[in-house]
DSSP file (Angstrom, degrees, kcal/mol; ACC not computed):
  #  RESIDUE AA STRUCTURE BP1 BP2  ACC     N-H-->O    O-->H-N    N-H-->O    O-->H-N    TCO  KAPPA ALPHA  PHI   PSI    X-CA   Y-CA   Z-CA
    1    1 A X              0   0    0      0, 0.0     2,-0.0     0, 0.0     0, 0.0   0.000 360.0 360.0 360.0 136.8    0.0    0.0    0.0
    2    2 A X        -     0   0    0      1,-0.1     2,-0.6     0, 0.0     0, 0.0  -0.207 360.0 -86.5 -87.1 167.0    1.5    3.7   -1.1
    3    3 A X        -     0   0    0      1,-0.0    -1,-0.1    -2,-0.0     2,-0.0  -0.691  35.1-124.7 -76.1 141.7    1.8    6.4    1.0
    4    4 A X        -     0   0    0     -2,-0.6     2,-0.5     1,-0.0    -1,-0.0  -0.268  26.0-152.2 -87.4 138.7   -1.4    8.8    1.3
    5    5 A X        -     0   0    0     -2,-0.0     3,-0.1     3,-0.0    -2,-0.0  -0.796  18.1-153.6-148.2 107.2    0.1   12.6    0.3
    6    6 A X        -     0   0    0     -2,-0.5    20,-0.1     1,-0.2     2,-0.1  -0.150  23.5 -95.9 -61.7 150.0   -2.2   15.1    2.2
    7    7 A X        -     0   0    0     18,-1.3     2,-0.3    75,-0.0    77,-0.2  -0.424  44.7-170.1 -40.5 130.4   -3.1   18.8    1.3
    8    8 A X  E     -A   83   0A   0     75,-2.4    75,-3.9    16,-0.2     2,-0.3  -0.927  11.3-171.8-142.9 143.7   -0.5   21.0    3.4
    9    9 A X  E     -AB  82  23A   0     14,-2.9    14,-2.5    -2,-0.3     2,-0.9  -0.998   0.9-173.1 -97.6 103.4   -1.1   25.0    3.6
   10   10 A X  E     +AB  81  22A   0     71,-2.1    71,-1.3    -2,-0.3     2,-0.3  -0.904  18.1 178.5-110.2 107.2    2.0   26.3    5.3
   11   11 A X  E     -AB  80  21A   0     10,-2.8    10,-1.9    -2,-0.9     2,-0.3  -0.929  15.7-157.3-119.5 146.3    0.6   30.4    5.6
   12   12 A X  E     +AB  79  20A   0     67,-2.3    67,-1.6    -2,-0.3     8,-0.2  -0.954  47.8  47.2-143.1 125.1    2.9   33.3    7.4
   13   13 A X  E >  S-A   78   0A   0      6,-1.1     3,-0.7    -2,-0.3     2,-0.6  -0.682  82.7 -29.7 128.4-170.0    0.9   36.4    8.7
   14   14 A X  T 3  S+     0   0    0     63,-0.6    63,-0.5     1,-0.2     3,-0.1  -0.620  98.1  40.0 -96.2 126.7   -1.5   37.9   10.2
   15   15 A X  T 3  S+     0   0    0     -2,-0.6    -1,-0.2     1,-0.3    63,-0.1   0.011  86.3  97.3 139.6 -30.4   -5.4   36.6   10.8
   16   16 A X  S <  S-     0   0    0     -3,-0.7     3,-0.3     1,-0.1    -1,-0.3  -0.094  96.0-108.1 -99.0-177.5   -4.5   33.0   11.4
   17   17 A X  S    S+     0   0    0      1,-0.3     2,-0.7    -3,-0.1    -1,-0.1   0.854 109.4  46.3 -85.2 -20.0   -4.3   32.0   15.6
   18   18 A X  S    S-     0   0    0      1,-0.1    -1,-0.3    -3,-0.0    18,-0.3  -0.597  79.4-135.9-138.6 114.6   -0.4   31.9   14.6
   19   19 A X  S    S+     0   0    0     -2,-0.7    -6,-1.1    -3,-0.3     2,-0.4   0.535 102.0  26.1  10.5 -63.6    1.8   33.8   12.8
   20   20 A X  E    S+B   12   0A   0     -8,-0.2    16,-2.2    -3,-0.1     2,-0.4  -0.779  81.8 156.8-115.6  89.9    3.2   30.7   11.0
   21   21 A X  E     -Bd  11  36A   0    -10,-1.9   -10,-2.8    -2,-0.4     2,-0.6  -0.879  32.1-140.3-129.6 137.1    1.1   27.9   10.7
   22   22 A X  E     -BC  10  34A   0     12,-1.5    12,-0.8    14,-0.9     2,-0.4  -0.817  13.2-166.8-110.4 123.6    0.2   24.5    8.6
   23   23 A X  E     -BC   9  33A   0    -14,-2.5   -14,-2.9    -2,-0.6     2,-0.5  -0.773   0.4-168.6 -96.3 138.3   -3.1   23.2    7.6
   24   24 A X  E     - C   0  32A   0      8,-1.5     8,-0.8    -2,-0.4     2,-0.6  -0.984  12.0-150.2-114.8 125.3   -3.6   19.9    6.4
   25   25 A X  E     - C   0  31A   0     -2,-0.5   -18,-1.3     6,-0.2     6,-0.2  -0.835  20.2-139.1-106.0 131.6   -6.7   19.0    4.9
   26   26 A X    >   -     0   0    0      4,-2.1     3,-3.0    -2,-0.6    -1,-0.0   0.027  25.3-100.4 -68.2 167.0   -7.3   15.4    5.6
   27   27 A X  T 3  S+     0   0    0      1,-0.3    -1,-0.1     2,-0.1    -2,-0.0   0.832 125.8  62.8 -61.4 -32.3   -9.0   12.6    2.4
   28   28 A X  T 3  S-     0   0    0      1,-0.1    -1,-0.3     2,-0.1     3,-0.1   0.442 125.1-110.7 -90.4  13.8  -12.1   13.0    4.3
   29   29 A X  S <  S+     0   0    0     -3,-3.0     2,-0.3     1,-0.3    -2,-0.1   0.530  76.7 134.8  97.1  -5.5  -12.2   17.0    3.6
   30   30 A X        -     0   0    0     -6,-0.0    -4,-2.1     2,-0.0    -1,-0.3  -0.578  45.3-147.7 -85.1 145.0  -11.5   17.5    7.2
   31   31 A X  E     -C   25   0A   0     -2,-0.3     2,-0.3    -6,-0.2    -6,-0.2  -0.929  11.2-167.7-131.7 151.1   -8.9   20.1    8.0
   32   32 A X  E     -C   24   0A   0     -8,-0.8    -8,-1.5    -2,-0.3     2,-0.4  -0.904  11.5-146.5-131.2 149.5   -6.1   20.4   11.2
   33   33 A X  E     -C   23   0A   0     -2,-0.3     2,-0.3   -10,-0.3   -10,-0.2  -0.966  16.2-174.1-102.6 114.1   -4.0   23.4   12.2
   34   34 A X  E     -C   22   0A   0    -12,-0.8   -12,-1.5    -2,-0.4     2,-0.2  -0.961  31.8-100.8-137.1 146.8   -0.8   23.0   13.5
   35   35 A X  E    S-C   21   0A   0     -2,-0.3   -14,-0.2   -14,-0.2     2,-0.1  -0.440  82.7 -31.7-132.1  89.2    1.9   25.4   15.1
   36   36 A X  B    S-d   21   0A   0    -16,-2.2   -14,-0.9   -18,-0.3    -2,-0.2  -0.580 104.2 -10.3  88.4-158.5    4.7   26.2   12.4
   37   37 A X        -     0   0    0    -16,-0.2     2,-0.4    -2,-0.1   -15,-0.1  -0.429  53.3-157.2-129.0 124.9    6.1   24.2    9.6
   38   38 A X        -     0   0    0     -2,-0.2     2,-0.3     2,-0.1    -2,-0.0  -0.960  25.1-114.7-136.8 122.3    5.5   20.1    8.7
   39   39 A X  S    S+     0   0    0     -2,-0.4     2,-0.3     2,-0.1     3,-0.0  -0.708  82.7  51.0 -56.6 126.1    7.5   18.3    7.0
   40   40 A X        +     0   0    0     -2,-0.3     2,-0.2     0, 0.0    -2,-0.1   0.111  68.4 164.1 -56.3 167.3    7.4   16.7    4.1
   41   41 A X        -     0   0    0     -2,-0.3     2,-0.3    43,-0.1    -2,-0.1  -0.490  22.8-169.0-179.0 120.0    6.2   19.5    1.9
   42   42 A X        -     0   0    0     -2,-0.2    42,-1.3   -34,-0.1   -34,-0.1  -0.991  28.9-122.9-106.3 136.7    6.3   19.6   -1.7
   43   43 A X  E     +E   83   0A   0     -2,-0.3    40,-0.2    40,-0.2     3,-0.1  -0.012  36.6 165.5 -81.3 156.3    5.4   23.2   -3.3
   44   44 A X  E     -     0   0A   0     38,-1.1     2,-0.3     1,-0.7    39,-0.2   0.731  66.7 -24.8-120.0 -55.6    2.7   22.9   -5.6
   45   45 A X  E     -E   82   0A   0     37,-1.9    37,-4.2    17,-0.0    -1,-0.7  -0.907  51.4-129.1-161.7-179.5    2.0   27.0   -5.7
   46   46 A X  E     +E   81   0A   0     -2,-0.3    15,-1.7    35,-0.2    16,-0.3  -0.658  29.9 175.4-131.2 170.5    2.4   29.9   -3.9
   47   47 A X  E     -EF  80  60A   0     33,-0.8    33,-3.9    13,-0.2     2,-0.3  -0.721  28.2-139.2-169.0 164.6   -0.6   32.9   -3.0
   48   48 A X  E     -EF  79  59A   0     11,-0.7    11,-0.9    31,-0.3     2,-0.5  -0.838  18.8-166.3 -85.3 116.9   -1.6   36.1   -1.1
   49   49 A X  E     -EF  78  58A   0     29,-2.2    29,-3.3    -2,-0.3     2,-0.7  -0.984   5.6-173.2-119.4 136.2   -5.1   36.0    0.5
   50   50 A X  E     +EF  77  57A   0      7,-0.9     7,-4.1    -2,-0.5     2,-0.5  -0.966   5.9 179.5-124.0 114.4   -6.3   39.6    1.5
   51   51 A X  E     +EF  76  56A   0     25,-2.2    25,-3.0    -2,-0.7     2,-0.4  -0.964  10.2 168.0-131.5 131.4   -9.4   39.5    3.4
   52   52 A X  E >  S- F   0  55A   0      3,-1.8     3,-1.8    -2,-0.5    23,-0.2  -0.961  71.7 -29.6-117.4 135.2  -11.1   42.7    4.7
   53   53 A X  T 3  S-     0   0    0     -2,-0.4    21,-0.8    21,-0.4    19,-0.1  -0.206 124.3 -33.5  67.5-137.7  -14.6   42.4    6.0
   54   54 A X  T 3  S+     0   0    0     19,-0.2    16,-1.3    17,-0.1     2,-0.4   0.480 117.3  94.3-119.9  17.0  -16.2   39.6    4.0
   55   55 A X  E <   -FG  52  69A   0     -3,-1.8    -3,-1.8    14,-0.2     2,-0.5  -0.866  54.0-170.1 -94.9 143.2  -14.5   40.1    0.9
   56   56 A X  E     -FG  51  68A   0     12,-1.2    12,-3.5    -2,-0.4     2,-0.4  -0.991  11.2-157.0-156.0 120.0  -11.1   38.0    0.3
   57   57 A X  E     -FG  50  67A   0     -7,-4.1    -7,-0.9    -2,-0.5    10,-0.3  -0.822  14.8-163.6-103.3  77.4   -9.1   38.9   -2.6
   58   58 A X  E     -FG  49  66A   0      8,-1.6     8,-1.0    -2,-0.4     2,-0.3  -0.284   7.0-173.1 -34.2 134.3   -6.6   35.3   -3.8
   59   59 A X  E     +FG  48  65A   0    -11,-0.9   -11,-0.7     6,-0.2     6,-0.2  -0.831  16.7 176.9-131.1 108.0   -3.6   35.8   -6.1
   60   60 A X  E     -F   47   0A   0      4,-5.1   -13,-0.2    -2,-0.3   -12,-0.0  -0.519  34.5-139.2 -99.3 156.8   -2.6   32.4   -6.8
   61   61 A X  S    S+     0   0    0    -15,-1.7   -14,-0.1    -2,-0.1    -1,-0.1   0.340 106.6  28.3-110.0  18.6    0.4   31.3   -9.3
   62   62 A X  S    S+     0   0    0    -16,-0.3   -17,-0.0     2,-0.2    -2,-0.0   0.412 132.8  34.1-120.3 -36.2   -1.6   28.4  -10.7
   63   63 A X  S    S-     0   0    0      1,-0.3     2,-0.4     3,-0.0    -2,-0.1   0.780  93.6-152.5 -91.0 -19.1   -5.1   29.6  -10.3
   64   64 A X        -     0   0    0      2,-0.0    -4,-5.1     0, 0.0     2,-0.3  -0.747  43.2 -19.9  94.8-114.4   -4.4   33.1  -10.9
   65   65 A X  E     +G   59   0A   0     -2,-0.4    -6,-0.2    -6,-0.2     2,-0.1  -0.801  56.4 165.1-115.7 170.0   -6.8   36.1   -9.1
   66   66 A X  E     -G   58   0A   0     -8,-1.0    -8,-1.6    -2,-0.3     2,-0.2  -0.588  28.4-146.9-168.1 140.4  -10.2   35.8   -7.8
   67   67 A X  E     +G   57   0A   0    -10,-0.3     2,-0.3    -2,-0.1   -10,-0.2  -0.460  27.7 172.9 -58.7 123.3  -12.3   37.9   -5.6
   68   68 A X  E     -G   56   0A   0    -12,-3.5   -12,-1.2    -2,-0.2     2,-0.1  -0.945  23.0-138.6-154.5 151.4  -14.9   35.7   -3.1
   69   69 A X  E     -G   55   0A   0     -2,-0.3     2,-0.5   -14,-0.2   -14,-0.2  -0.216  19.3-164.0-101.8-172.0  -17.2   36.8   -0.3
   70   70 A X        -     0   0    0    -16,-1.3     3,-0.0    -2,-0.1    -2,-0.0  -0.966  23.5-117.2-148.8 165.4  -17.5   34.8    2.7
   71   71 A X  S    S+     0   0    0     -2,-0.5     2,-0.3     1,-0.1    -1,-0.1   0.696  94.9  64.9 -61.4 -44.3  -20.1   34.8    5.7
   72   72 A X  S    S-     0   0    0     -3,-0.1     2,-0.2   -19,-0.1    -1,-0.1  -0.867  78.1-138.1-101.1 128.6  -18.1   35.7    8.1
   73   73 A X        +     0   0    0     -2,-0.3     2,-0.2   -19,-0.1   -19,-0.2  -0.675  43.5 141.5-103.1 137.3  -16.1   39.3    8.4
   74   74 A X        -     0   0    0    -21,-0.8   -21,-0.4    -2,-0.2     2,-0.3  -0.836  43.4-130.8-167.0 173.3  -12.5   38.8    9.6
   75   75 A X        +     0   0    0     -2,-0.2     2,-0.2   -23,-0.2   -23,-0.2  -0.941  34.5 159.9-162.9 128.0   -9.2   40.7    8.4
   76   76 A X  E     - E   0  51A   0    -25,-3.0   -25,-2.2    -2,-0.3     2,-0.4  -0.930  28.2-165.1-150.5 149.0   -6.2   38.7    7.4
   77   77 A X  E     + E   0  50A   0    -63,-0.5   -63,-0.6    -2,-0.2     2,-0.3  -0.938  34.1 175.8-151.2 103.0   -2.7   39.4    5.2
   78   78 A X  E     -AE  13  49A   0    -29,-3.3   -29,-2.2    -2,-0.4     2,-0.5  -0.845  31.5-157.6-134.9 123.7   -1.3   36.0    4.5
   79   79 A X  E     -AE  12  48A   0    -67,-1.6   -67,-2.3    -2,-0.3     2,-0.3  -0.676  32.6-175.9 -46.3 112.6    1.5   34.5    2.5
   80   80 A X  E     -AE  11  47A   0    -33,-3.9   -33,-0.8    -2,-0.5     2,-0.4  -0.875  26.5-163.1-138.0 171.0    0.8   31.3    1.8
   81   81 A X  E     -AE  10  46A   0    -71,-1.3   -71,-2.1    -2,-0.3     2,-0.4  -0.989  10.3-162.1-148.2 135.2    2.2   28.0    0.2
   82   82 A X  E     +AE   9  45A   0    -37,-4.2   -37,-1.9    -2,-0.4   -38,-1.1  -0.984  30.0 126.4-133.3 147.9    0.3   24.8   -1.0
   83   83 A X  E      AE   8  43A   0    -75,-3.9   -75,-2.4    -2,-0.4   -40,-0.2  -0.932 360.0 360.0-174.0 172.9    1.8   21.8   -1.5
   84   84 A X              0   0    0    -42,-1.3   -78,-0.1    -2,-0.3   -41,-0.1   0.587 360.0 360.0-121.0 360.0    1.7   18.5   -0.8
């Protein structure tokens, strides 16, 4: 049996509960937060998410831009990295 190779979001900045943080969203769509950097990590793309209010502005370097509104009003400036 191979190895399983999760989502990981490794994001630096402000909005998240920590400065530097990695999310890994599990097969079942479930997502975990953990405290700094996890290894393995291959980069897959890079983005900016700027969210003021409940508008969240993406600049991806595979998906490109997009604009999306959200439910919830929050304010966030994050660097982020996805990869697997």
């Amino acid at each position: 049996m191979g190895e399983i190779s999760l989502k990981k979001y490794i994001e630096i900045g402000f909005g998240n509960t920590w400065f530097i943080r990695t999310e890994i969203e599990e097969e079942d769509g479930t997502e975990r937060e953990i405290k700094g950097f996890i290894k393995p990590f291959v980069l897959k793309s890079i983005y900016l998410r700027i969210w003021i209010g409940r508008k969240v502005l993406v600049i991806d370097s595979r998906e490109g831009m997009k604009i999306t509104t959200k439910n919830r009003s929050n304010i966030k400036l994050i660097l982020g990295f996805y990869g697997l």
